[in-house]
VOROMAR-489789 format. One record per residue (C-alpha): x, z, y; residue in one letter. Coordinates in steps of 0.5 Angstrom, whole numbers, plus 2048, in hexadecimal, padded with zeros to 3 digits. Each point is the difference from the previous one (the first is absolute). Last residue first. Layout:
VOROMAR-489789
XZYA ...
This chain:
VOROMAR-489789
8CD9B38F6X 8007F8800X 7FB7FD7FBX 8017F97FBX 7FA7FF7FCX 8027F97FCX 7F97FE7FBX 8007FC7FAX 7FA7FF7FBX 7FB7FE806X 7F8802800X 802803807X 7FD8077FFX 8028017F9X 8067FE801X 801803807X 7FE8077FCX 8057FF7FBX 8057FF806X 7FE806803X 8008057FAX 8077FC7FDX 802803807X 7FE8077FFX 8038017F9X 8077FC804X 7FF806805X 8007FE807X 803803806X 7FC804805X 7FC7FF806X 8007F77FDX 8007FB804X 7FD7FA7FDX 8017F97FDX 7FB7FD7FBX 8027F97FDX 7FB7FC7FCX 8047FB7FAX 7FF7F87FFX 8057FD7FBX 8078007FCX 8037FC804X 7FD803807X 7FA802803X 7FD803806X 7FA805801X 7FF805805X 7FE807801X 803805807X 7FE8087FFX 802804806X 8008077FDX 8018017F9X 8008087FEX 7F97FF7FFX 7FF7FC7FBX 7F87FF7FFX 7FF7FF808X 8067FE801X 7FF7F97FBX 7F97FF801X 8027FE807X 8067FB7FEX 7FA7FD7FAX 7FB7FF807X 8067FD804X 8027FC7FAX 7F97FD7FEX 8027FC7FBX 7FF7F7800X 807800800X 8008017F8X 7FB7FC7FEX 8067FA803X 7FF7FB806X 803803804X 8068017FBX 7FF7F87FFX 801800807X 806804801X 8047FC7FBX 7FE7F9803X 802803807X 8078027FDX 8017F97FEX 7FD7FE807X 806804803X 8057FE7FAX 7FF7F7803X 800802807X 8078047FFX 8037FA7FDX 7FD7FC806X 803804804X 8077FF7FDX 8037FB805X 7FE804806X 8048077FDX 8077FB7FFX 7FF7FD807X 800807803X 8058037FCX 8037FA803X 7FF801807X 8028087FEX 8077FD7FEX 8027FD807X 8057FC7FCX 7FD7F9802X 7FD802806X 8067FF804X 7FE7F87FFX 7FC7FE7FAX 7F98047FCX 7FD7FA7FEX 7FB8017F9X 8017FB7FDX 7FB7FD7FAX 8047FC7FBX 7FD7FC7FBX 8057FD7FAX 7FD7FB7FBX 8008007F8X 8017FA7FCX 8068027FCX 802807801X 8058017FAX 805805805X 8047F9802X 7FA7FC801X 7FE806806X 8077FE804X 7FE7FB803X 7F9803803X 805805803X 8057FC803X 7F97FC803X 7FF806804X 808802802X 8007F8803X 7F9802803X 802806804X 7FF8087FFX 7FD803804X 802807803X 7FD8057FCX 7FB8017FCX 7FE7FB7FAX 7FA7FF7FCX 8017FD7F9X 7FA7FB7FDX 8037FE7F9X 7FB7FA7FEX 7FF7FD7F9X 7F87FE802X 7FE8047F9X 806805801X 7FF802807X 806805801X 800805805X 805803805X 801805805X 806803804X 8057FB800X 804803805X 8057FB806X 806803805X 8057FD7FAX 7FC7FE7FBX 7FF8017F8X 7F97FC7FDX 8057FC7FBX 8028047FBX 7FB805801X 7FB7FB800X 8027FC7FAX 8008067FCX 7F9801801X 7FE7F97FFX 8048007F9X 7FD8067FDX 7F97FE802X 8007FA7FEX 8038037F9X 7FA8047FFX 7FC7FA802X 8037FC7FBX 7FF8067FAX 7FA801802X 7FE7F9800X 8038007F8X 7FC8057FDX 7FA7FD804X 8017FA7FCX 8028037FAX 7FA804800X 7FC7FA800X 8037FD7FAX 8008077FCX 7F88007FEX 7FF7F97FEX 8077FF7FDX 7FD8077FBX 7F87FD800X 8047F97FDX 8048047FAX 7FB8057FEX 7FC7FA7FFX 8057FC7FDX 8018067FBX 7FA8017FEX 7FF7F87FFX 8078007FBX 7FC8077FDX 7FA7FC7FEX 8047F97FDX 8058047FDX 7FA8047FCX 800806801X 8028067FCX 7FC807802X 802807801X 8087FE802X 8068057FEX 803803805X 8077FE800X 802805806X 8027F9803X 7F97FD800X 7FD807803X 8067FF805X 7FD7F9802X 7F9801800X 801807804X 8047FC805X 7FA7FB800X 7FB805802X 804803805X 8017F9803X 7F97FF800X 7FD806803X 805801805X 7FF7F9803X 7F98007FFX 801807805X 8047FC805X 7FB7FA800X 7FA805802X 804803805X 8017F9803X 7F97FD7FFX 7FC805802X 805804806X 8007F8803X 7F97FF7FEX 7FF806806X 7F78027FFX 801807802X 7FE8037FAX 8027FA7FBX 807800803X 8008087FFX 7FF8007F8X 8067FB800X 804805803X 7FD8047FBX 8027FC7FAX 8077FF803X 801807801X 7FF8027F8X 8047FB7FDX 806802804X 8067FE7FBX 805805801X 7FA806800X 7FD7FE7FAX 8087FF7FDX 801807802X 7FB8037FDX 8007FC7FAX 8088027FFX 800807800X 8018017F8X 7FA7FD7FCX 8048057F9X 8007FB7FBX 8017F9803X 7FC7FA801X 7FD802807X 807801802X 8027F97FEX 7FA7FD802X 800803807X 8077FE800X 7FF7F97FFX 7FA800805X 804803805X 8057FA7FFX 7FB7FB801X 7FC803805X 806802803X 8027F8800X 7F97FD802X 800805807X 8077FD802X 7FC7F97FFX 7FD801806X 7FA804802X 7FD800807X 7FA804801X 8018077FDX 805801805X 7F9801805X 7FE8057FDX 805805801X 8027FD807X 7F8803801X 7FA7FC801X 7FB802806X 7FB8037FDX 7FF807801X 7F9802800X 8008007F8X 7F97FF7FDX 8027F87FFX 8078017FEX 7FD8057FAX 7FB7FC7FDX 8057FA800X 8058047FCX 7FA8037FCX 7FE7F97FEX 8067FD800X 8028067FAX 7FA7FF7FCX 8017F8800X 8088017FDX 7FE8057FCX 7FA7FC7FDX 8057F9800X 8068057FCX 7FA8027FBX 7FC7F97FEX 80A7FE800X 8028047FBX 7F98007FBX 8027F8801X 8078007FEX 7FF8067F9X 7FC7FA7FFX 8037FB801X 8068037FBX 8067FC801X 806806800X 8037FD805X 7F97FE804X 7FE8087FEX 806804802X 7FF7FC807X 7F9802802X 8028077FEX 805801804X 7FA7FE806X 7FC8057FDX 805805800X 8037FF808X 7F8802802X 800807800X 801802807X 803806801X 806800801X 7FE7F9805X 7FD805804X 805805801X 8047FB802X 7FB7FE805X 7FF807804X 809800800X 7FF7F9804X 7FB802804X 7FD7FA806X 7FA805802X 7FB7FA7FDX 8067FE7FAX 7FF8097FDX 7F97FF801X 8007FA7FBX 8048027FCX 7FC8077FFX 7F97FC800X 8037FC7FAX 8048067FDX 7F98047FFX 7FC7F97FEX 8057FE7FBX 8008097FDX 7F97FE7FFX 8017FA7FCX 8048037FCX 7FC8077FFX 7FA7FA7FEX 8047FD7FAX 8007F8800X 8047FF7F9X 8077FB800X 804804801X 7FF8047F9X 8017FA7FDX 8077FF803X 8018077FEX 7FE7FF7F8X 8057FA800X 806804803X 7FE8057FBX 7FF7FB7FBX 8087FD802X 8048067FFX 801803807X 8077FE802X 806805800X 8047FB7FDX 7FF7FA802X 8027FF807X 8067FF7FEX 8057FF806X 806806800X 8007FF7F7X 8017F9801X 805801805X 8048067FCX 7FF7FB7F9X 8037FB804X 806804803X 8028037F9X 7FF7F87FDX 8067FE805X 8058037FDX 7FE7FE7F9X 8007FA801X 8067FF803X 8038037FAX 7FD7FB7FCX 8017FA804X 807803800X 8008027F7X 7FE7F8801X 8067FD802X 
């Protein structure tokens, strides 16, 4: 009996060893008076720091004004926030007050510095509509807690090693410090408390999960505490930790679980109407769901449908999770010989999205008036056209004006040309509409 348990033993010991040796996060870890001496170092208010903030400030905030995914990834790379926020945590672990209050003068400066140049910078920018970019920063749930908390972990771990690798980059950009602050930066510009306190709640959600995960992992790396406080001392530390986390995370919660709720609503209605909504001589052709009154409006094209069928389909609404919500049904009567007529249904379905093409049109028109409304506009495009075949004389029939896309405003030159252009001749010219229309980026389109 006990040369089996012995024998079990030491089958099982290999695949132990092989697991502890696959999960170790000892071995290639900083001794701890390095990891201590770089913690201190974060600590310090440099001015080259503070510099770098500005400039990823301003490049953020660009980045969520023209709506630039891959603009706002570089800043977050930039950013040198991520190791003040690691270091608030290492000094509550290691129970150094000191060290904690050093952290936290140099994080609150950063944090001023860079809603003061966000906000700056949404005050000076003629584009001020908000950006989808933008307002996604607005609504954290509790998913936003669970990749701070994990990109935290990894931030700690990475930050604790020997070779850095590439993980504080890439928890900078997971865990979106940067563009919070700026959208907070842009409520303050515009006077949006919604922007305010739902940017600004999404950043205390990063900082404080971060810094709790570094807590935890610099614990688990067995870090030897600076100072020994008394029960009594740490017992209160830990409660106010404890209570500000609940604080922060209840709300979340709520708005994790309403996100949840209305992404399944959306789902179930979706279902119940392409289950339901099938006729014979009858489309649905436009609908839409009025959450905060539970109503689903439907319009129908086609020959009416009776109210034996209406009061089946309200019926059948509980069966898709539906309760409460009530059923309006506009019909669009085509009946008769008209009922197959396909260009009397075009017709019907083309009346029934007006008021979607209403909506893009003044869409549109907004657009156009911020460009109108922009320094660019206010060139003289017939007076730079003219200038334009009068220093190049190969171009005829010069033409200027200003659009704008995504990436933002730009002057285009169109023209024909006796010969083809060179690319030394067309570097010339746009150099040239640079200059002369005080805009870095210009399209010269010509026709030979």
């Amino acid at each position: 009996m006990e040369k089996e348990e012995k024998k079990e033993a030491g089958l099982w010991a290999p695949i132990k060893a092989y697991f502890q040796r696959v999960f170790d996060i000892h071995s290639d870890m900083m001794c701890y008076e390095e990891i201590d001496r770089m913690m201190e170092e974060n600590t310090v208010i440099n001015g080259s720091n503070m510099w770098i903030l500005i400039m990823a400030i301003f490049i953020a905030s660009i980045g969520l004004n023209v709506n630039s995914t891959a603009v706002i990834i570089g800043a977050m790379l930039i950013s040198p926030l991520m190791s003040g926020i690691l270091t608030m945590g290492y000094s509550l672990a290691v129970r150094d007050l000191d060290m904690l209050k050093k952290a936290i003068g140099r994080f609150g400066t950063q944090v001023a510095i860079s809603l003061a140049a966000s906000t700056l910078y949404f005050i000076i920018t003629p584009l001020d509509e908000p950006t989808a970019e933008m307002i996604a920063r607005t609504s954290p749930t509790i998913w936003d807690v669970l990749i701070a908390l994990f990109g935290g972990i990894a931030g700690m771990i990475g930050n604790t090693r020997q070779k850095k690798g590439n993980v504080i980059p890439g928890v900078a950009i997971a865990t979106a410090l940067m563009p919070p602050l700026c959208t907070a930066g842009y409520g303050i510009a515009t006077l949006q408390l919604r922007f305010i306190l739902g940017a600004f709640y999404l950043f205390l959600i990063n900082t404080l999960f971060i810094a709790l995960s570094s807590a935890t992992v610099t614990a688990i790396l067995r870090v030897p505490v600076h100072k020994s406080l008394s029960q009594k001392k740490q017992k209160r530390i830990n409660r106010i930790v404890g209570v500000i986390t609940l604080i922060v995370v209840i709300p979340s919660l709520f708005v994790g679980a309403y996100t949840v709720y209305s992404s399944v609503m959306e789902k179930n209605i979706q279902t119940y109407l392409t289950n339901e909504f099938v006729f014979e001589n009858t489309q649905l052709v436009q609908s839409s769901t009025d959450a905060q009154n539970k109503q689903i409006h439907a319009s129908l094209v086609g020959q009416p449908v009776s109210q034996e069928v209406i009061r089946r389909l309200e019926q059948a609404l509980p069966s898709y999770g539906l309760e409460g919500y009530t059923l309006r049904i506009t019909q669009n009567s085509i009946s008769g010989e008209d009922a197959d007529n396909s260009d009397k249904i075009t017709i019907a379905l083309q009346e029934n999205t007006i008021s979607t093409l209403q909506s893009q049109l003044a869409e549109q028109q907004e657009k156009l008036d911020a460009l109108e409304n922009s320094a660019a506009v206010k060139l003289d495009f017939q007076a730079l056209s003219q200038k334009a075949e009068q220093i190049f004389t190969d171009l005829t029939n010069c033409s200027c004006g200003i659009t704008g896309d995504a990436d933002g405003e730009y002057i285009v030159l169109t023209a024909d040309t006796k010969r083809a252009l060179t690319d030394a001749e067309i570097q010339v010219i746009e150099n040239w509409l640079r200059s002369e229309s005080g805009l870095e980026q210009v399209r010269l389109y010509w026709n030979a």
